[in-house]
N, C-alpha and C positions, 0 to 999 in steps of 0.2 A: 504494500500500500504506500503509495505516496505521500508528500505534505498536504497535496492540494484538493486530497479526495473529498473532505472534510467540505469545501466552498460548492454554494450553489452558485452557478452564473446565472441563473435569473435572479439573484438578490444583487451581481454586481452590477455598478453603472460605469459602463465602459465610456470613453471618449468618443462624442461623433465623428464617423466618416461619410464621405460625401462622396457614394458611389456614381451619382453622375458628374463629377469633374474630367474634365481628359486631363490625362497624364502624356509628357513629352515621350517620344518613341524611347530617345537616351538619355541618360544620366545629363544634369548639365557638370560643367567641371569641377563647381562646387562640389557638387554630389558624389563625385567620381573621386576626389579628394579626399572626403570625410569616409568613403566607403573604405578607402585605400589605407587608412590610417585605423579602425574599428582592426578591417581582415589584419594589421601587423601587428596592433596590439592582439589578438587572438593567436600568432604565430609566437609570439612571446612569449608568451603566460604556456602555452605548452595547450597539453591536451589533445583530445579525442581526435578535434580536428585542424591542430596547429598545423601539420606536413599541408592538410588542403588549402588553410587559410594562406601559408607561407606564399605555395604557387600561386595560387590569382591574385596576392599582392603581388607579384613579380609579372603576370600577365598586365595586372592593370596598370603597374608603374612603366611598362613601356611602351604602353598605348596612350600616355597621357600625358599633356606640358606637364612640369613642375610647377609649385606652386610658387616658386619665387621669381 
């Protein structure tokens, strides 16, 4: 059993999403940044899936200006 079994999600109140928004097809470079820096801190810290996070920071840092 887990921590969570315990929670009804009909008693929680989630934050609104707004399913009919569009969404851009890509990342913008903001995005592609903040994502780039989550996946190496995850390749840091180790774990389950550090080796996966490792490669697609390395995928997306060469697909992308630098941020300076």
């Amino acid at each position: 059993m887990d921590d969570y079994a315990h929670l009804d999600l009909d008693e929680i109140d989630f934050a609104p999403v707004e399913y009919d928004e569009e969404r851009l097809p890509l990342l913008t470079l903001g995005e592609a940044h903040a994502l780039l820096r989550v996946l190496r801190t995850v390749a840091t810290e180790g774990g389950p899936v550090a080796g996966e996070a490792d490669g697609l920071s390395k995928e997306i840092a060469a697909r992308i200006p630098s941020e300076n």
